[in-house]
C-alpha positions as a Markdown table, in Angstrom:
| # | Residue | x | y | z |
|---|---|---|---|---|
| 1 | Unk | 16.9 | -5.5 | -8.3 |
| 2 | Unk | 16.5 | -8.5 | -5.9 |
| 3 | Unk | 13.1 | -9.2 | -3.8 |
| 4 | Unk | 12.3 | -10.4 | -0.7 |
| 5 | Unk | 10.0 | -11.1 | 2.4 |
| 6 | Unk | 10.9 | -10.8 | 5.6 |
| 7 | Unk | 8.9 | -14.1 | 6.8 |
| 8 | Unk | 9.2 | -12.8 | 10.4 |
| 9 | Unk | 7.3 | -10.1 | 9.6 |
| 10 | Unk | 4.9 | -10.6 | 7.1 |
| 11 | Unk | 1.2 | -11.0 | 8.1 |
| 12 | Unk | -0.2 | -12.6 | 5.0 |
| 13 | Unk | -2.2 | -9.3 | 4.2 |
| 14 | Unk | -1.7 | -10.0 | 0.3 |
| 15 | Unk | -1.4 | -7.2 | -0.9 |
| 16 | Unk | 1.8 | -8.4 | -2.3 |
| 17 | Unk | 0.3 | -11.0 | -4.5 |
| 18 | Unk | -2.9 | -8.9 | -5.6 |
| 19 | Unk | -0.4 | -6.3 | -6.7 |
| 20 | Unk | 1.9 | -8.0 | -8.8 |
| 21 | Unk | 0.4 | -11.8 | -9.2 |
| 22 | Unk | 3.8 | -12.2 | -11.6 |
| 23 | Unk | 6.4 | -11.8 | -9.0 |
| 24 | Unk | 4.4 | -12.6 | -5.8 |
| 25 | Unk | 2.3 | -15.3 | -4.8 |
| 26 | Unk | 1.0 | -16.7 | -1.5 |
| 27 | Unk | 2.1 | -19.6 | 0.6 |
| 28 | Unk | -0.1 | -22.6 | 2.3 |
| 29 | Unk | -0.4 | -20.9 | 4.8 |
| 30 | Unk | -1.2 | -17.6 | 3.2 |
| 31 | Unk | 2.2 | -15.4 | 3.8 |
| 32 | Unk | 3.3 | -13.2 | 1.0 |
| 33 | Unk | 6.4 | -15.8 | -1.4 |
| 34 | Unk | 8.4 | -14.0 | -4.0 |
| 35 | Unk | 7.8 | -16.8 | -7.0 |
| 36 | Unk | 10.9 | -18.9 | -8.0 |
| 37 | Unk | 12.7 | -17.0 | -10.2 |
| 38 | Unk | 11.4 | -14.1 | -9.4 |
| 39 | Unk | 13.7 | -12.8 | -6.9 |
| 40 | Unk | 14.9 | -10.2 | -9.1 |
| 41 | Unk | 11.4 | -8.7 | -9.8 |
| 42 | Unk | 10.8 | -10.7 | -12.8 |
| 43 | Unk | 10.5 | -7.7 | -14.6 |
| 44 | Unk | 7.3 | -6.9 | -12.9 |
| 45 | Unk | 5.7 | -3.3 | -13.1 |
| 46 | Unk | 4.5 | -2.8 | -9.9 |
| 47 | Unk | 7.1 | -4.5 | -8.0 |
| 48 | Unk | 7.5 | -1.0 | -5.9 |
| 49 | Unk | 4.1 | -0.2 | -5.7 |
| 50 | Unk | 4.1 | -4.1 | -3.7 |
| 51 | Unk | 6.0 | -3.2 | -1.6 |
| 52 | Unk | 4.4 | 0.3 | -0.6 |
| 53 | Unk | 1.1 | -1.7 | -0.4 |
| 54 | Unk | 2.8 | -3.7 | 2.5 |
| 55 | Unk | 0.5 | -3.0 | 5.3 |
| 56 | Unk | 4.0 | -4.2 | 7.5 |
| 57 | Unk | 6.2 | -3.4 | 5.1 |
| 58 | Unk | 7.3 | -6.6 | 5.1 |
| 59 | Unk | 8.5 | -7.0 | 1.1 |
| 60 | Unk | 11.9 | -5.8 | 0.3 |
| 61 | Unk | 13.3 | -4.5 | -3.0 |
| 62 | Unk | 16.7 | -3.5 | -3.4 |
| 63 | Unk | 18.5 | -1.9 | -6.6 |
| 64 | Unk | 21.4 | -4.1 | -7.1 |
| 65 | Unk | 23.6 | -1.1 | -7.8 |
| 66 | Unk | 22.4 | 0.9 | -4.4 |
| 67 | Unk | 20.6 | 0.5 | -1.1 |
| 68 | Unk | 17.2 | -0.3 | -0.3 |
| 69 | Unk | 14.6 | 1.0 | -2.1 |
| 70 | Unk | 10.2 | 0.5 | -1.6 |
């Protein structure tokens, strides 16, 4: 799986980092960060359920083996 935010888009809602605290986090400047290391979901639960919370649907997860997935 690999994570991501799309910075362009993002509106620092935080719902990303209230969902799953061990794979997201939020920036100085409050925007949803995936954590370093992270990028591949950590392992995290609720990784999916992060991105549905989206309000801009801004976080991105994608099974390695396949196409997008939220």
């Amino acid at each position: 799986m690999r994570v991501s935010i799309d910075h362009g888009v993002c509106v620092g809602a935080g719902q990303c980092a209230l969902t799953a605290p061990d794979v997201f986090t939020q920036d100085d400047d409050g925007f949803g960060t995936v954590l370093p290391g992270r990028e591949d979901g950590g392992g995290g639960a609720l990784v999916r359920v992060a991105a549905r919370a989206c309000p801009v649907q801004a976080v991105s997860v994608r099974d390695t083996a396949d196409g997008p997935r939220a």
